[in-house]
C-alpha positions, 0 to 999 in steps of 0.5 A: 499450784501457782500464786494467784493475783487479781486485779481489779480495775474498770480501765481495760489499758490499766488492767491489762498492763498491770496483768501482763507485768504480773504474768511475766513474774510467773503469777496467775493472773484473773482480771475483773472490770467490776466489783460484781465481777471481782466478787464472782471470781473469789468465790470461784478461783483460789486468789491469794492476792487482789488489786482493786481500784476505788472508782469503779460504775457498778460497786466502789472499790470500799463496797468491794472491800467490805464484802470481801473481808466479811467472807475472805478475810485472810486475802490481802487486798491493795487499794488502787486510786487516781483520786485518792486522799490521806482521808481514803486511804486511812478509810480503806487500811481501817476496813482492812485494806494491805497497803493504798496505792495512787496511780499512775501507779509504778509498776515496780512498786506494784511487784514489790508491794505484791512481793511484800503483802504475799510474804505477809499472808504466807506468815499468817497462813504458816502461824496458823498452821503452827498453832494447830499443830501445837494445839495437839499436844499429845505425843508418843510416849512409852519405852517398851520394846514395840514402841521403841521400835515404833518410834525408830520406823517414824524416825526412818520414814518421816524424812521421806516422801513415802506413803504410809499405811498404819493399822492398829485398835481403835485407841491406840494412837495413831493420828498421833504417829501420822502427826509424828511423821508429819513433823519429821518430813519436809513438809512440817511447816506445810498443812496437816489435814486430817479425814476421819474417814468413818465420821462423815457421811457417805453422801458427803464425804466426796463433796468433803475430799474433792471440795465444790462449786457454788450451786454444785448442789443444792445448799452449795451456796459458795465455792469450797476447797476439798480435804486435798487441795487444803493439804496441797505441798502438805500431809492428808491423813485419811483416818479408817480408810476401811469405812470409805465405800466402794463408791468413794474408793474409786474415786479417790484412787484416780486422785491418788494416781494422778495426782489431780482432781476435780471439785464438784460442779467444775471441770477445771483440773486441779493439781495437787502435791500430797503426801497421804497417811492411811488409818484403819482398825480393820484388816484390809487384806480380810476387807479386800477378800470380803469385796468390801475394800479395793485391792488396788487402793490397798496396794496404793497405800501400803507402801510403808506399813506400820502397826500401833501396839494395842495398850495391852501389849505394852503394859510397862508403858502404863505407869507413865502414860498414867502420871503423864495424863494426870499431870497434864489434866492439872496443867490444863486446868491449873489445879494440884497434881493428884498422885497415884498411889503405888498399889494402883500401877499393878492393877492397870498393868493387869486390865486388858484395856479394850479402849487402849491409850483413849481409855486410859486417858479417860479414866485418869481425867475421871479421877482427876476429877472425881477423887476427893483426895491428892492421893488416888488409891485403889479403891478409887478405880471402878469395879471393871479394872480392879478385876473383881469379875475376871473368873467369872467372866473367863468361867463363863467364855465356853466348855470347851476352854481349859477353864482351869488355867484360866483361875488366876488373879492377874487378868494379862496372865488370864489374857496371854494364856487364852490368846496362846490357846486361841491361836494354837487352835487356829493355826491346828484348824488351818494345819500351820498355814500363817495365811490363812489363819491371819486372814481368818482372825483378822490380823496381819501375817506380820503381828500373827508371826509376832504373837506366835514368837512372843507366847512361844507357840509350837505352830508348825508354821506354813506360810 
């Protein structure tokens, strides 16, 4: 998208000229005889910077000023006057004005002011950008094998453009490896929009993406750009793409093809540059069998598939994740770190962990704050993770489970030993065939050949 500049000015010859200098820089330009006018097309058009002249019939260029720093704050506006004073301009840089210039005005010094004031307000969007990125602090950590080999596939595809598909449990981090990505491409210094898919709406959810026109609807009171025009030359990130509906997939694939879209309420075509980065803990190809999930969407999206581990399935991650979030509790609220101690790590490494990372996490704030002592012992974590009721729950899951193999004191044996049972069966149900037993449970071929190496299951495999 173009660099936009307004000008502002009730004398059509000196409009007229100043938007013709500007348009042979390569800019686009919108021209408004009045302040009225002028107040019309910021709430229509995406201005990045505006000429105003002071003496105008209908508001003054100071009126214009104010109303427009009350709603657009962060748009440079350079004050233009044939009558002005060290009094007006000292008045108009106090509400906010970029610079004041006096006419007849120098049309080099117009562009060089543009040139100045655009550089100025590209920083302040760039330092904006930045302190939300360092706002997310979390990282990926861990130095299991999954993760290390995690973390080489966002190594290989963050400096790419390619777009990517990321599955995993809720919990398990993945906005964190979308930002990673980010971080790694071309496009780090540019907006990262992230789109919990699941959390807004279903009949604001369009309005949300493609953004609006003012009365587009009712309580559309004032023009507003979508999830992907804010992302434009940056990253979207669609998070539980899987909850979208039909309806809205549609949609938003003809946005992803071509690259374009229009806001509600507005027929003008926008273009857009994104790179987009999906989400879901479901599995896509069991939705798409379902009908409940667009085959070409999917097909969209999964250029590059990548999967989060769950917690479970990286259990010697644990004691660091552990320290790392009660160290960075202490940081956040300046207190002493409190120590973990030894005898706890084995207990965590053993519990299941259906929250994964995000339980984790909680779970180490929730000492933090409720243990009295530096030093958290065993019997400050809940009855839950000790695994006091492992047996009985393992006793009571069916009669037609070896039961007995199940008695153990360690709930991850428990756990890999009925996992190995489960898919043994599955895969006997459906005479080896990998397919579609992983569409019948829920999981890729991919992590279903993966469970089937790591628990060494005799699967007579059939793809």
């Amino acid at each position: 998208m173009k660099t936009t500049i307004m000008i502002v000015d009730d004398d059509l010859d000196v409009r007229q000229s100043i938007m013709d200098v500007f348009g042979d820089e390569g800019y686009e330009v919108f021209g408004a005889g009045g302040g009225q006018e002028a107040l019309k097309i910021v709430n229509q058009e995406n201005i990045d910077l505006i000429f105003l002249d002071i003496w105008m019939p209908d508001l003054d260029g100071m009126q214009v000023l104010q109303q427009l720093k009350a709603v657009h704050p962060e748009i440079p506006v350079v004050m233009i006057s044939g009558h002005g004073t060290i009094e007006t301009a000292v008045q108009s840089t106090k509400l906010g004005a970029f610079d004041f210039i006096e006419k007849p005005v120098s049309l080099e010094k117009l562009v060089i002011t543009a040139k100045n004031a655009l550089t100025i307000y590209h920083l302040q969007q760039e330092n904006l950008r930045l302190k939300e990125r360092f706002q997310h602090k979390p990282q990926l950590i861990g130095q299991s094998p999954v993760m290390q080999e995690l973390q080489q596939q966002i190594a290989v595809v963050g400096p790419t453009n390619g777009w990517v598909l990321i599955t995993g449990e809720n919990g398990t981090g993945k906005e964190l490896v979308a930002r990673a990505i980010h971080r790694l491409s071309h496009r780090a210094d540019k907006p990262f929009v992230d789109v919990n898919c699941a959390a807004i709406p279903e009949n604001l959810i369009e309005s949300e993406l493609l953004g609006y026109e003012k009365g587009a609807f009712t309580g559309a009171t004032n023009r507003k750009k979508g999830k992907f025009e804010q992302a434009h030359e940056g990253t979207i990130f669609l998070d539980e793409i899987g909850d979208m509906s039909l309806n809205t997939q549609a949609k938003i694939l003809r946005v992803l093809q071509e690259q374009s879209l229009n806001r509600l309420g507005s027929t003008k075509t926008i273009t857009i540059d994104v790179r987009v980065i999906a989400a879901t803990n479901k599995n896509l190809e069991t939705e798409i069998a379902r009908g409940n999930f667009r085959e070409d969407l999917y097909y969209r999206l999964n250029v590059i598939p990548m999967h989060v581990p769950p917690l479970r399935e990286r259990q010697n991650d644990i004691p660091l994740l552990a320290k790392q979030f009660m160290s960075h509790y202490a940081r956040g609220k300046g207190e002493p770190n409190k120590q973990l101690a030894p005898e706890i790590m084995p207990i965590l490494q053993q519990y299941n962990w259906p929250g994964n990372v995000r339980e984790l996490k909680n779970l180490m704030e929730r000492l933090a704050i409720m243990s009295p002592a530096s030093m958290i012992s065993s019997h400050d974590l809940p009855h839950y993770v000790r695994g006091k009721e492992s047996k009985t729950a393992i006793a009571s899951a069916g009669d037609d489970y070896p039961n007995s193999q199940f008695y153990t004191d360690h709930l991850s044996e428990a756990v890999s030993k009925f996992e190995k049972y489960y898919l043994a069966k599955k895969l006997k149900e459906f005479d080896g065939n990998i397919s579609r037993t992983a569409i019948q449970i829920g999981i890729t071929r991919r992590n279903l050949h993966r469970k089937i190496k790591a628990l060494s299951i005799n699967s007579h495999q059939k793809d």
